[in-house]
C-alpha positions in Angstrom: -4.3 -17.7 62.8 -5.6 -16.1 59.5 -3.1 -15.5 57.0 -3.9 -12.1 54.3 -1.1 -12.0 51.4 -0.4 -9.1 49.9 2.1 -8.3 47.0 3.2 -5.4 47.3 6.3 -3.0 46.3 8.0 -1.3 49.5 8.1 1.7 47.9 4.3 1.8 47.1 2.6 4.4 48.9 -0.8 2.7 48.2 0.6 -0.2 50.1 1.8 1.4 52.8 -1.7 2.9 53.4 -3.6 -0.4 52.2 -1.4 -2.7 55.3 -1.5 0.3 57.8 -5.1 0.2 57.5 -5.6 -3.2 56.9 -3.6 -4.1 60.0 -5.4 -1.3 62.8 -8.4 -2.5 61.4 -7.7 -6.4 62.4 -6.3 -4.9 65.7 -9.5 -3.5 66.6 -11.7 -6.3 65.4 -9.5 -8.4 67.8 -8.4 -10.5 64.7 -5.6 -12.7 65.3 -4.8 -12.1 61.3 -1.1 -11.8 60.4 -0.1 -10.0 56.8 2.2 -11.6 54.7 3.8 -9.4 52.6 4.9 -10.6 49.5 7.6 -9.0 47.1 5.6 -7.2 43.7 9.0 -5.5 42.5 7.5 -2.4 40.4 11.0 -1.2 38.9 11.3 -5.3 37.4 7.7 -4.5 36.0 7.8 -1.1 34.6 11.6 -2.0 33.4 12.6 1.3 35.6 13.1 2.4 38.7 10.5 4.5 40.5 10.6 8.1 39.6 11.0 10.5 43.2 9.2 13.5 42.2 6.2 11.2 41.2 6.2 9.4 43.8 6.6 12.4 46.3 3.5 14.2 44.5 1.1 11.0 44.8 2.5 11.1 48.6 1.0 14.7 48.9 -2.1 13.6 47.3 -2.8 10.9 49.5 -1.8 12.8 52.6 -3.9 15.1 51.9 -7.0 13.5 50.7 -7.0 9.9 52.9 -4.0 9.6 54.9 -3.4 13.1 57.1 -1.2 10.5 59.5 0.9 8.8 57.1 3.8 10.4 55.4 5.0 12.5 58.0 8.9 11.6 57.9 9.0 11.2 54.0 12.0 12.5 52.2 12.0 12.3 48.5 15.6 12.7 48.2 16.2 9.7 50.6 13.9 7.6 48.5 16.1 4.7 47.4 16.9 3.3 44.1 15.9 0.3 44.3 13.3 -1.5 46.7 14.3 -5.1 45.8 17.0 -5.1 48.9 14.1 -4.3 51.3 11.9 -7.1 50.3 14.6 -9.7 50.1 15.1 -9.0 53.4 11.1 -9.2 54.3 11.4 -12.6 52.7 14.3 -13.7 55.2 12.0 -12.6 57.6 9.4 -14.4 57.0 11.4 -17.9 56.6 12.0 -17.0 60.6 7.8 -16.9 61.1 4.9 -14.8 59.5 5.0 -12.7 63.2 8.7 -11.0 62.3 8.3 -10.8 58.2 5.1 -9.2 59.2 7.2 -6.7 61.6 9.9 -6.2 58.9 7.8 -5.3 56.4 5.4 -2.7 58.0 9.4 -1.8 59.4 10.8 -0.8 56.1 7.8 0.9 55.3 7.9 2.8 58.0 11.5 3.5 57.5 10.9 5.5 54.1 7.7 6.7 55.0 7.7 7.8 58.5 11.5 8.3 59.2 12.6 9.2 55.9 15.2 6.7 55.8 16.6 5.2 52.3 15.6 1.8 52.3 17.9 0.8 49.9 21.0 1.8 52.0 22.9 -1.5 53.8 23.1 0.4 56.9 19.5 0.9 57.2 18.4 -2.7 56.8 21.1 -4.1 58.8 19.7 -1.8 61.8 16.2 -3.0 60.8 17.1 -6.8 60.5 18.9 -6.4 64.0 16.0 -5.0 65.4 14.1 -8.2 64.7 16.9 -10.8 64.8 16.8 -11.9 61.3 19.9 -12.5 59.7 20.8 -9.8 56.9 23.7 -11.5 54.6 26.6 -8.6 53.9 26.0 -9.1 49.9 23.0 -8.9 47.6 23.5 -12.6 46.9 19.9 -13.3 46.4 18.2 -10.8 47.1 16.5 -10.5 43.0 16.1 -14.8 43.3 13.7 -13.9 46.6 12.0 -11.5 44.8 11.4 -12.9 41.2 9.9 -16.0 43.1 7.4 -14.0 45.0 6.5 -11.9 42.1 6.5 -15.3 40.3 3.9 -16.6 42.5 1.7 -13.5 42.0 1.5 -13.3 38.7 0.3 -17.2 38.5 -2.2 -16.5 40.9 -3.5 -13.1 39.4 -2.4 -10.4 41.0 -2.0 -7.0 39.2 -0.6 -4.5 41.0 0.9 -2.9 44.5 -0.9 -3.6 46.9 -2.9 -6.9 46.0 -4.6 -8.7 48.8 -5.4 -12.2 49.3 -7.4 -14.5 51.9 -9.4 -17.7 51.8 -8.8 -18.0 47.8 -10.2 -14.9 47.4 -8.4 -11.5 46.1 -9.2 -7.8 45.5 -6.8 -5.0 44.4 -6.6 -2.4 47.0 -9.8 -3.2 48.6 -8.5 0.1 51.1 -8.6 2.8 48.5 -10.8 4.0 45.4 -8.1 5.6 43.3 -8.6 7.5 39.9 -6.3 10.0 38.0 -8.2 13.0 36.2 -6.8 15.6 34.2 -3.3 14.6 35.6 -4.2 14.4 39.7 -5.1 11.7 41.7 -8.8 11.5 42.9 -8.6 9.2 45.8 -11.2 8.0 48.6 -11.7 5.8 51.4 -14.0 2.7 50.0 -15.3 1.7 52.9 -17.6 -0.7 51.5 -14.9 -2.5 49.7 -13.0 -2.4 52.9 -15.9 -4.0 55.3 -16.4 -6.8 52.4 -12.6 -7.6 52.6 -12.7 -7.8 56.5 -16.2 -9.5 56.7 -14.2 -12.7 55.1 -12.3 -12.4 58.9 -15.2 -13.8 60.6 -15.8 -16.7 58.3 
């Protein structure tokens, strides 16, 4: 089984486009592949949370440029305030095997993006966690330890932002997506070669 790590914020829209792609795209090459998603907390970063109303209008922009059938359940006002509580959970899934963490974390993505769901809320991951028998503590005891030491590990091994793949000791940033911002607006694109080169290294 091929392992691809990614660090990557759950609130990330980038990322949630870069693993949705990323995954169909080892589906239909019949790759056996599995993500790991690891935690690359943005609001620990920046020294802030994420701001809604950007991310909301970088959500429109990539709807409507690359990703027509992403986003369809997204609710800025459910966006949560903090993502750490949805990756420490991803971590606890992946100490059960890379198969569940993998299903947790495209899970919570899809629970903000999709469902419009606030990741942040208990309630939510508790439901999610049950949904893939992993064992979701009643506190936050932990929660910013499992984080820190994924983003950690990134920064040693050089990655710089959300999403950031890795395979074979090789890395790319967003090998998925050409992104650019001009005069204020995101000018975004499929790179497709960018894309192919990242897969290629599945038949190696």
């Amino acid at each position: 089984m091929r392992v691809i790590e990614v660090f990557a914020d759950a609130c990330c829209p980038f990322a949630h486009v870069g693993l949705r792609r990323i995954r169909d795209a080892c589906d239909a090459r019949g790759s056996d592949a599995v993500l790991r998603v690891r935690a690359w907390p943005l609001e620990l970063i920046n020294g802030k949370p994420l701001d809604p109303p950007f991310i909301a209008e970088e959500i429109d922009e990539i709807r409507d440029q690359v990703a027509s059938d992403l986003f369809a359940g997204f609710v800025e006002s459910s966006f949560p305030a903090s993502s750490i509580p949805a990756m420490a959970l991803t971590a606890r899934a992946y100490a059960v095997s890379d198969r569940v963490g993998e299903a947790v974390a495209l899970a919570v993505r899809d629970a903000l993006f999709e469902h419009g769901l606030d990741i942040g809320d208990h309630a939510t991951l508790t439901r999610i966690a049950a949904d893939h028998r992993v064992t979701l503590p009643d506190d936050a005891d932990g929660d910013d330890a499992l984080v820190r030491a994924d983003w950690d590990d990134g920064r040693q091994r050089g990655a710089v932002g959300s999403p950031h793949f890795f395979i074979d000791g090789e890395n790319v940033f967003c090998p998925v997506l050409d992104i650019a911002r001009i005069d204020g607006h995101l000018r975004i694109s499929v790179d497709h070669l960018a894309l192919e080169a990242f897969l290629s290294r599945l038949n190696d």
